[in-house]
N, C-alpha and C positions, 0 to 999 in steps of 0.2 A: 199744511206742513211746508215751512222754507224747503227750498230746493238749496242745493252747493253755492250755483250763483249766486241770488239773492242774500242767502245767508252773506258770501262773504262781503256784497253790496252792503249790508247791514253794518258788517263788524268794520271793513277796511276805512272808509271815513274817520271816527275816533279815535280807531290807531292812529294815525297819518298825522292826527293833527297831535298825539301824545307825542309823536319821535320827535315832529316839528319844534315844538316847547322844551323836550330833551333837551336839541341838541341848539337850543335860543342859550342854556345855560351853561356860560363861557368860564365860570369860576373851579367851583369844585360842586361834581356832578352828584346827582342824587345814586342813592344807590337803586341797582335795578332792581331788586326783591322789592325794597321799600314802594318801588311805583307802581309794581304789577299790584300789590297788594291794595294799594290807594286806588286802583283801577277800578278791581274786584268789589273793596269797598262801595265806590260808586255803583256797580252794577244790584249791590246789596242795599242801597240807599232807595232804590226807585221803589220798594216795599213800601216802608213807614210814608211814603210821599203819597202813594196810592190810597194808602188805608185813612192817612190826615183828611185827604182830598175828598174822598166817599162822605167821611164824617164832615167834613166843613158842608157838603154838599147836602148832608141831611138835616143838620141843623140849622143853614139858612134857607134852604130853601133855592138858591143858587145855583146855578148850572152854564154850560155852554150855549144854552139855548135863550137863556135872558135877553129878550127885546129891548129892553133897557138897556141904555149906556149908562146910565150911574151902575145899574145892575150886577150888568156885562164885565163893566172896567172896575167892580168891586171884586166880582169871583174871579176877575182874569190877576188881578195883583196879591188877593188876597189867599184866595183857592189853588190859585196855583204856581206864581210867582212866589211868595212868602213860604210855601210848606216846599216847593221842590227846593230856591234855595236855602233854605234851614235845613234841610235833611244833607244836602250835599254841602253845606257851611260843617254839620256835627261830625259828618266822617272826615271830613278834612281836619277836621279841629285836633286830631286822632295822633296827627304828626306833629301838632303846633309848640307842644312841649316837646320833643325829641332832641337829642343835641345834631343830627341831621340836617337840622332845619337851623341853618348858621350864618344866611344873611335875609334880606329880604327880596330878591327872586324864586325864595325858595317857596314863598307863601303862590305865585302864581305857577312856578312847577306840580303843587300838591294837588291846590284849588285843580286845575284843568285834569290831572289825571283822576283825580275823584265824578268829575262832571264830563269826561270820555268816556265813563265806567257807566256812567248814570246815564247817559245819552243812547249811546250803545246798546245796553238793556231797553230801554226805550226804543228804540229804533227798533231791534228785533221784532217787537209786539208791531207797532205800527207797521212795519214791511209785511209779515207774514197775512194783516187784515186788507191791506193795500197793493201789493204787488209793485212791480217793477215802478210804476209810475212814483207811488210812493216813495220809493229805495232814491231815485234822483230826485224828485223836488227835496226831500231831507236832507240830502246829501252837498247841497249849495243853499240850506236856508237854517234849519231846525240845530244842525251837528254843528256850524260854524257858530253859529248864536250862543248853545250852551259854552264852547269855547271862550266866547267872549265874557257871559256873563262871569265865568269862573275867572277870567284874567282880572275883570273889576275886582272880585272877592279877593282873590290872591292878593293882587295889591296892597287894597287894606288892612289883609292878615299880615304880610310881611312888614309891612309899615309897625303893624301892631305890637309884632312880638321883640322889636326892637325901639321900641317907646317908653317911656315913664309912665305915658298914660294909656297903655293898650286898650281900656272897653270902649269907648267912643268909635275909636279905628275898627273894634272887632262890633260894632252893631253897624256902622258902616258897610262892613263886608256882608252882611247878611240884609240893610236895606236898599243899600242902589243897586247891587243887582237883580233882587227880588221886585223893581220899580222899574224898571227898565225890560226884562223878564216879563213882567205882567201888561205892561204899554206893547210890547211886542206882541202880543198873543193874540190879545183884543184888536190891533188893527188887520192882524190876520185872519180872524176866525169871525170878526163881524160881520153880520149881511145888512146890514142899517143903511148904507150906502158904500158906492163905489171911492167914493173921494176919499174916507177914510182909509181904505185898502193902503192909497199908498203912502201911509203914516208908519205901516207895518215897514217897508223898502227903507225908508228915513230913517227909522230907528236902527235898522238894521246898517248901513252904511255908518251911519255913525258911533256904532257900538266897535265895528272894527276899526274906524278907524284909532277911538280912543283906545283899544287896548292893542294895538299895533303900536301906539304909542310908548304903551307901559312894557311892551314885549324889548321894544329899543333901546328902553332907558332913558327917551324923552321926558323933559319935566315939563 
């Protein structure tokens, strides 16, 4: 059982980076039922992600523990990059017709607080089997990541619902981060070698940096 600490170890990260993103949006602001609930969502997401994942894991045969790199970096993209973002692409998609959703910032406001929600729930489980140690490596590696990948998606959801041709944009948002998600995972969780470990750091720098980009309004 979490203690108080830990728990709020667990939960305070997600928030921090949800206000963060808030208060990034300088136009006309979401409303705050709509975000807690896109939170919530999230935290309601990491189910079907769970149960996809068991089932992709039974019918390939596939797992964390594949010695293989083709193996490895099939279930790291596909096992679990591909079905966590799909699951957190479908509750986010929740808001994509709303008239709330009236520029295109609004698609990485949604995106992040659906995948704080989803992260958050996630982190929970993982702090309470790991302990404090856990609680901080997560909290500078795992919670900034899902951030990011959700700032990729957002993007291209906002891109999309202000397009002529929105499905292109909206498989977009459900493939490069679900690619980048699963390139991440794989150089962290591989034991195949050491040299690959710091592919995991790379990815990870460079994921903030491109969506610090999209946070500024960079083109």
């Amino acid at each position: 059982m979490l203690s108080a600490g830990l728990l709020s170890m667990a939960i305070a990260p997600g928030i921090a980076i949800a206000v963060y993103i808030y208060k990034k949006d300088h136009t006309e602001k979401e409303s705050k039922l709509h975000l807690f609930v896109a939170f919530l969502l999230g935290m309601a997401a990491t189910l079907p992600a769970f149960l996809l994942s068991r089932l992709f894991e039974k019918k390939t045969g596939l797992n964390a523990q594949a010695y293989s790199i083709g193996n490895l970096l099939t279930y790291c993209i596909f096992g679990i990059g591909l079905i966590e973002e799909l699951s957190k692409f479908l509750f986010s998609k929740i808001f994509y017709r709303k008239s709330t959703f009236s520029e295109p910032f609004d698609g990485v406001v949604y995106c992040v607080m659906v995948a704080m929600g989803f992260a958050t729930a996630e982190n929970i489980v993982y702090i309470a089997d790991g302990g404090l140690n856990t609680a901080i490596l997560r909290m500078f590696t795992s919670i900034p990541a899902h951030a990011a990948f959700a700032v990729l998606m957002g993007n291209y959801m906002g891109r999309a619902k202000f397009s002529l041709h929105p499905l292109p944009l909206l498989i977009l948002a459900v493939i490069i981060p679900s690619i980048y998600h699963g390139l991440f995972d794989f150089f962290l969780i591989q034991k195949i070698s050491w040299v690959l470990s710091l592919g995991a750091a790379i990815t990870f720098v460079h994921m903030l940096k491109l969506s610090n980009k999209i946070i500024d309004g960079e083109p």
